[in-house]
C-alpha positions in Angstrom: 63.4 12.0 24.7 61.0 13.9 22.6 56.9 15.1 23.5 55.2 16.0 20.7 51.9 17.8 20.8 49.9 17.9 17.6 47.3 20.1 16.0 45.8 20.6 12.8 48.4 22.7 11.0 51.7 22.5 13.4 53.3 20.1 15.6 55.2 21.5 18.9 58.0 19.5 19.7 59.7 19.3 23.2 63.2 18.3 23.7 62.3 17.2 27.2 65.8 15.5 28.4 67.1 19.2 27.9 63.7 21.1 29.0 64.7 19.2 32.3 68.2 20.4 32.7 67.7 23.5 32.1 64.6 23.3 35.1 66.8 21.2 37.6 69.8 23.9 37.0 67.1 27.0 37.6 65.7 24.9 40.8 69.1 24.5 42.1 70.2 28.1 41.9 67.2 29.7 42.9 65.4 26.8 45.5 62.3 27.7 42.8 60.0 25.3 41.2 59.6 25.1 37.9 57.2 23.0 35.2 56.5 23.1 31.6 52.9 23.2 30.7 51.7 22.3 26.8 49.5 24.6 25.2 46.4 22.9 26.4 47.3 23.0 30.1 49.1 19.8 30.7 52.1 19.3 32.7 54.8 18.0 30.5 58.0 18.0 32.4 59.5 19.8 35.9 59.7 19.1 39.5 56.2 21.2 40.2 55.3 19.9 43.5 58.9 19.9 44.9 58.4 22.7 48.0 58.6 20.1 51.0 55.6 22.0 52.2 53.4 21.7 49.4 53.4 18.0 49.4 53.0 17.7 53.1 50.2 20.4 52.5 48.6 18.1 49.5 48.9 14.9 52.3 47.5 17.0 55.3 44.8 18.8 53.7 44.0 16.9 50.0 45.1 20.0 48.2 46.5 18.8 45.4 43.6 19.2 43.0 42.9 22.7 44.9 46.8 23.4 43.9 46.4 22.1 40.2 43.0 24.5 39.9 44.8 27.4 41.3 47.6 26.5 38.3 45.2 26.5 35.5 43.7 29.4 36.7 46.9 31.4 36.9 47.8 30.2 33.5 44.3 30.9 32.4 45.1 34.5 32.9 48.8 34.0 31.4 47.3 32.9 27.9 44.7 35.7 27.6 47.7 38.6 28.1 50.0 37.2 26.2 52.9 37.7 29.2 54.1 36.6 32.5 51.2 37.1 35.3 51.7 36.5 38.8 49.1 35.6 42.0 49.4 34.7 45.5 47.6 30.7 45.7 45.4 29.7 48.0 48.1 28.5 50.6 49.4 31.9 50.3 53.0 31.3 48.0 53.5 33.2 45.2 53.6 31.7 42.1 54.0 33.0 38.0 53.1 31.8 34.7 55.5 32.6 31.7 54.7 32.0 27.9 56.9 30.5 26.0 57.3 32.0 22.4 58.6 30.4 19.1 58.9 33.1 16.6 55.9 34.5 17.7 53.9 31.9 19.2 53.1 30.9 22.2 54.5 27.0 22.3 54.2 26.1 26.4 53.7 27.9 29.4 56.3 28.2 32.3 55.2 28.2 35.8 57.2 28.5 38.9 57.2 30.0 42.2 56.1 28.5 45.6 57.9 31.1 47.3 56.3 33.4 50.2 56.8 37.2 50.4 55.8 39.5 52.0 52.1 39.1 51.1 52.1 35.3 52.3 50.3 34.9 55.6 51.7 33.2 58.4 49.2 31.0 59.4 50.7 28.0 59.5 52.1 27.2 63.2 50.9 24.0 64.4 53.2 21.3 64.3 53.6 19.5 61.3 53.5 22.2 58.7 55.0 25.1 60.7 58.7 24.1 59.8 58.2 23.3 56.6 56.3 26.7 56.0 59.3 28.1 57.4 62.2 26.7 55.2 60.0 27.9 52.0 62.5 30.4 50.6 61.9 33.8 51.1 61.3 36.4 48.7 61.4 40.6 48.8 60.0 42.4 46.5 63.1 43.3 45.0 64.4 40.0 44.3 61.1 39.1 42.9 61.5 42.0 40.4 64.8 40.8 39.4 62.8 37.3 39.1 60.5 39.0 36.6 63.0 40.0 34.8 65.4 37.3 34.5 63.6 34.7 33.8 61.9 35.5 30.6 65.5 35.9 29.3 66.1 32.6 30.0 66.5 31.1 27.1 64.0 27.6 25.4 64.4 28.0 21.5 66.5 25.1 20.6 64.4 23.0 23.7 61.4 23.8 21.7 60.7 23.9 17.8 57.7 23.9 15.8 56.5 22.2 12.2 53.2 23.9 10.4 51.6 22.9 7.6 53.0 23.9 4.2 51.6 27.7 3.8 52.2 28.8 8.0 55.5 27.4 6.7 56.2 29.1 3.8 55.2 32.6 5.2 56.8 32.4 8.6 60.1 31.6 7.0 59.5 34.1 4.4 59.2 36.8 7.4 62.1 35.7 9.2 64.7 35.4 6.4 63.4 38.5 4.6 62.8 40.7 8.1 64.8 43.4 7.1 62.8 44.3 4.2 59.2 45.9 4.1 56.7 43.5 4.9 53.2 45.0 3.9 49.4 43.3 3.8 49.4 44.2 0.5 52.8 42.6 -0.3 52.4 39.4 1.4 49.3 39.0 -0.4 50.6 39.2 -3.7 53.3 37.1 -2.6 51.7 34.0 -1.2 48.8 34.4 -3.4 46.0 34.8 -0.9 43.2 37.2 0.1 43.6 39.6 2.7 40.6 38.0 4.4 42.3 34.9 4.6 46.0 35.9 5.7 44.3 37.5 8.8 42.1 35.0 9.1 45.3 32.4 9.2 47.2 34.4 11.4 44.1 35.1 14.0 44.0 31.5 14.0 47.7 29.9 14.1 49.4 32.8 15.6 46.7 34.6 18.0 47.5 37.9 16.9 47.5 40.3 14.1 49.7 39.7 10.7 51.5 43.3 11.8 51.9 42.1 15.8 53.6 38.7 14.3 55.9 40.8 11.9 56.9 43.4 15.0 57.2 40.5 17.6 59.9 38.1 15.3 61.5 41.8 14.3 61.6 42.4 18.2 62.7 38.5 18.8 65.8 38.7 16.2 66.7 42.2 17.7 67.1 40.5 21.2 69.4 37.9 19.7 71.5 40.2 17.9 71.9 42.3 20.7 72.4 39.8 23.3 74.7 37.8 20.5 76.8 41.1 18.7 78.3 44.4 19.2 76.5 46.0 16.2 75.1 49.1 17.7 71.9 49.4 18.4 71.0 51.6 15.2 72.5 49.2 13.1 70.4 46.4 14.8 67.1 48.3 14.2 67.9 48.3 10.7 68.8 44.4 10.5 65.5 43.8 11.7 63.4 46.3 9.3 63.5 49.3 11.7 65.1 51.6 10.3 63.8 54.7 12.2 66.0 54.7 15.6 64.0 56.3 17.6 60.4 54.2 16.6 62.9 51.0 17.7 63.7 51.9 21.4 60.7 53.4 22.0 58.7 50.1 20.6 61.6 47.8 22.2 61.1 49.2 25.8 57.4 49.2 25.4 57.8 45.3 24.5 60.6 44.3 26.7 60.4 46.9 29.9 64.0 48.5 29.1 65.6 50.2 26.6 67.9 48.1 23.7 71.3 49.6 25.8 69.8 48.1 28.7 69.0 44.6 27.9 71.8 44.6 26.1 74.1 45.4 29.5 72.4 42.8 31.3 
């Protein structure tokens, strides 16, 4: 089964029999929830009110739309940064939003959690909810750091893919199958034929970002597979990827990516 979500100039498509899988298997090792949101907010797929206390909690109390407002709001905040944000909801569970990146652009949203912490309150004793409240996993800070980090590793690319019109086609292929080389303004200009106004006009547009932030952030996507995928080493990588100066690349990959390449490529 296939979702497809359409736009003026690119079509999303969602493999959603394998989006699933991959959301049940997550669920089942980590007694998270997960769902995938569409660009324009909409639940597509996932098991997103599956916390036996949340559902009592949207029968006890109507708090189901309060639940799906504190969602949008949360990924609200998730597509203006760009990155995985974090809040405690109104019941008092912690919960993240994740985007979801396809050579550079954002192409669905992750959100899971209904976990409690140690921020969560305990205010819920009498009867009917106390239990349920209690069985909600548990999680400390440090095993919601290691959430943070492991789950935006978690790969989506052959669950999602995209189709643009011809031009966003012809350029973002250009970029990724000529990466290595030197990818100025002025050259991509000459190339494709097009103002300057226009290819940061396009790219504001389609991409959300800068032509420069797209070239760095598929340079910075290919370096992660090639680390994660080979044993070059890591200077060898950098230059694969159009970075030749070693030191520029770790310092701009741990700035992006919160570790250094040695590091995520240990991990």
């Amino acid at each position: 089964m296939c979702k497809i979500v359409c736009g003026d100039v690119m079509h999303i498509h969602y493999n959603i029999e394998k989006i699933e899988r991959i959301l049940h298997d997550l669920h089942l090792l980590t007694g998270i929830t997960f769902a995938l949101w569409d660009t324009d907010y909409n639940v597509i797929c996932g098991n997103i009110t599956s916390n036996p206390f949340c559902e009592l909690l949207h029968q006890k109390h109507d708090y189901k739309y309060a639940c799906f407002i504190s969602d949008k709001n949360l990924l609200s905040e998730c597509g203006k940064s760009g990155k995985l944000e974090s809040h405690i909801c109104h019941a008092g569970l912690y919960d993240f939003a994740m985007p979801l990146k396809k050579n550079g652009i954002t192409a669905g949203y992750l959100i899971f959690g209904q976990i409690k912490s140690t921020l969560s309150p305990n205010k819920y004793s009498d009867e009917d909810l106390g239990p349920f409240y209690r069985d909600t996993p548990f999680y400390s800070e440090e095993k919601i750091e290691c959430l943070k980090d492991l789950i935006p590793q978690i790969f989506f690319e052959d669950a999602i893919t995209i189709e643009y019109n011809s031009f966003i086609d012809s350029i973002s292929q250009y970029i990724e199958h000529n990466i290595q080389e030197i990818l100025s303004i002025d050259f991509l200009c000459r190339k494709f034929n097009v103002s300057k106004n226009y290819l940061y006009e396009v790219f504001y547009t389609f991409y959300g970002t800068t032509v420069n932030d797209y070239i760095t952030s598929v340079r910075l996507d290919k370096a992660r597979k090639l680390l994660k995928e080979t044993k070059e080493p890591v200077y060898k990588v950098a230059e694969t990827v159009g970075i030749p100066n070693y030191t520029y690349f770790c310092r701009l990959f741990k700035s992006k990516n919160g570790v250094s390449p040695s590091k995520y490529r240990n991990r």
